[in-house]
C-alpha positions in Angstrom: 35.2 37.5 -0.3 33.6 36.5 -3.7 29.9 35.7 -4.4 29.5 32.3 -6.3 26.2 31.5 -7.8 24.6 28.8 -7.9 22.2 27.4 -10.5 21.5 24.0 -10.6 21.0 22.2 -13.8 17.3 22.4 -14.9 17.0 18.4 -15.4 18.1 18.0 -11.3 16.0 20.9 -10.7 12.8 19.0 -12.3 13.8 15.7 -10.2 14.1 17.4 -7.1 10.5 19.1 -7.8 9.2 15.6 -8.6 10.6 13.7 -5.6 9.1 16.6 -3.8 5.5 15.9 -5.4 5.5 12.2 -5.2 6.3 12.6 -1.7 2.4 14.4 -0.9 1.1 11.2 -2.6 -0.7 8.5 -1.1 1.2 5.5 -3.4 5.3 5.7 -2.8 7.7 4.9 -5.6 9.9 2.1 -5.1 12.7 2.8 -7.6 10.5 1.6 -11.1 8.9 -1.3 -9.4 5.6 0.6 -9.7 3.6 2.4 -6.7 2.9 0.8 -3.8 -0.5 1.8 -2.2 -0.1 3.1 1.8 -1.7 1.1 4.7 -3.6 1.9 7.7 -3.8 -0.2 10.2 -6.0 0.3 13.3 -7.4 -1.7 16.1 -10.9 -2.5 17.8 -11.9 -4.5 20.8 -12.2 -7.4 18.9 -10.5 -7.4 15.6 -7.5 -5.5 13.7 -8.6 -4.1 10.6 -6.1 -3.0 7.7 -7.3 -0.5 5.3 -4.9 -0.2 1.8 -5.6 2.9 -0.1 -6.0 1.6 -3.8 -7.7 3.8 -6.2 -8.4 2.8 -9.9 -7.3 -0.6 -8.9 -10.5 -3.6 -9.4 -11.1 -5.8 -6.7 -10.5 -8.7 -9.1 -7.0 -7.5 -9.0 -6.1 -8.1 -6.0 -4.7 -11.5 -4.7 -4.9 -12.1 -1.0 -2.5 -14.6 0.1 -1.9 -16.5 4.1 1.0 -18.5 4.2 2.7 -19.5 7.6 0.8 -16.5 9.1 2.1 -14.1 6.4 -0.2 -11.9 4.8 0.2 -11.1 1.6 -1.7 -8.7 -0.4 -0.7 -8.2 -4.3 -1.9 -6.7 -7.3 -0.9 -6.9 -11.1 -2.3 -5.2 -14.0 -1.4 -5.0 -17.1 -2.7 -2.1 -19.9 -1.6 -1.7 -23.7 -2.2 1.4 -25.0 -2.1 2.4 -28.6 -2.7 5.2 -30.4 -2.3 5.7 -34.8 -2.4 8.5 -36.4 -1.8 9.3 -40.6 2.2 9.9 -40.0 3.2 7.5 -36.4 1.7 4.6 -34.5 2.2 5.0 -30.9 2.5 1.8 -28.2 3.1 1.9 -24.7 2.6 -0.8 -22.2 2.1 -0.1 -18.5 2.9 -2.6 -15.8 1.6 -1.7 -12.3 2.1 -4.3 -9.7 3.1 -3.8 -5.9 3.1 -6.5 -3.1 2.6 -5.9 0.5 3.6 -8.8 3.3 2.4 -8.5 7.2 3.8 -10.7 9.8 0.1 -11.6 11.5 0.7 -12.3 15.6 -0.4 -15.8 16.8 -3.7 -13.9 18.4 -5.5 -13.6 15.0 -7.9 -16.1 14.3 -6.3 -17.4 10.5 -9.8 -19.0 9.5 -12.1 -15.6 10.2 -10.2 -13.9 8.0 -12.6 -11.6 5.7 -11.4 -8.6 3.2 -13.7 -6.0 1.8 -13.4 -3.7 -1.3 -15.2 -0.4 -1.1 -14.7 3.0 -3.0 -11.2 2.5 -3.4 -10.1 1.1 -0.5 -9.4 -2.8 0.7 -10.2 -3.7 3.9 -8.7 -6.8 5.5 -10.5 -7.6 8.8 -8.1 -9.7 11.4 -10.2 -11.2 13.9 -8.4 -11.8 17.5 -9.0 -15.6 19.1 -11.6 -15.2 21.7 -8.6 -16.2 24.7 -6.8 -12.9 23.0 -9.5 -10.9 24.1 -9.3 -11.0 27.8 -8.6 -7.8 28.8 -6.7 -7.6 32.1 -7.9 -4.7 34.0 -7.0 -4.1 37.5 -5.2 -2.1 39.7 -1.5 -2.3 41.0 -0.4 -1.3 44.0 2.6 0.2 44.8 5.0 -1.1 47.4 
């Protein structure tokens, strides 16, 4: 029986590592289209409420779009960085843009609609219609 070793190639090693990091991170890659930011959505008696984890993103840019109840949350943002020095001028431009669609059910009430912007997170708040609310509560009896 031999023994082969195996050592990967240092550039795959680095990827793997990366991949690994990313991962642990609140934004996900999607394959160079930028990051886009995670979502929590959670429920109360009277409203959903979607919370989008966006740090170092401004709330002017965001766009908040309703179409055919299709929420649709976006951002773009565009830097230019440049740096000179005696010998080289340095340029690099940075596009960061995601977009995020949700399917709204037909017990949201589309004119309530409000969204918030605090300490890094947006916060979409879904009111339900009022005949969405009843709550059916009873008993059932088995035959």
């Amino acid at each position: 029986m031999n023994i082969i070793r195996f050592n990967p190639h240092p550039v795959q090693f680095l990827n793997e590592l990366m991949e690994d990091f990313d991962r642990g991170l609140s934004f996900r890659s999607t394959e160079g289209k930028g990051m886009i930011p995670a979502v929590n959505i959670r429920e109360s008696e009277d409203s959903f409420i979607l919370d989008m984890a966006s740090p170092g993103i401004k709330k002017e840019d965001f766009k908040i779009n309703l179409d055919n109840n299709v929420l649709t949350i976006s951002s773009e943002k565009n830097e230019n960085r440049e740096e000179a020095n005696e010998r080289y001028t340095r340029r690099e431009f940075e596009l960061n843009a995601f977009s995020r669609s949700f399917t709204l059910p037909k017990t949201i009430d589309l004119d309530k609609i409000k969204a918030d912007y605090n300490q890094g997170v947006l916060s979409v708040t879904l009111p339900k219609r009022e005949d969405a609310k009843v709550a059916i509560n009873r008993e059932i009896a088995i035959a």
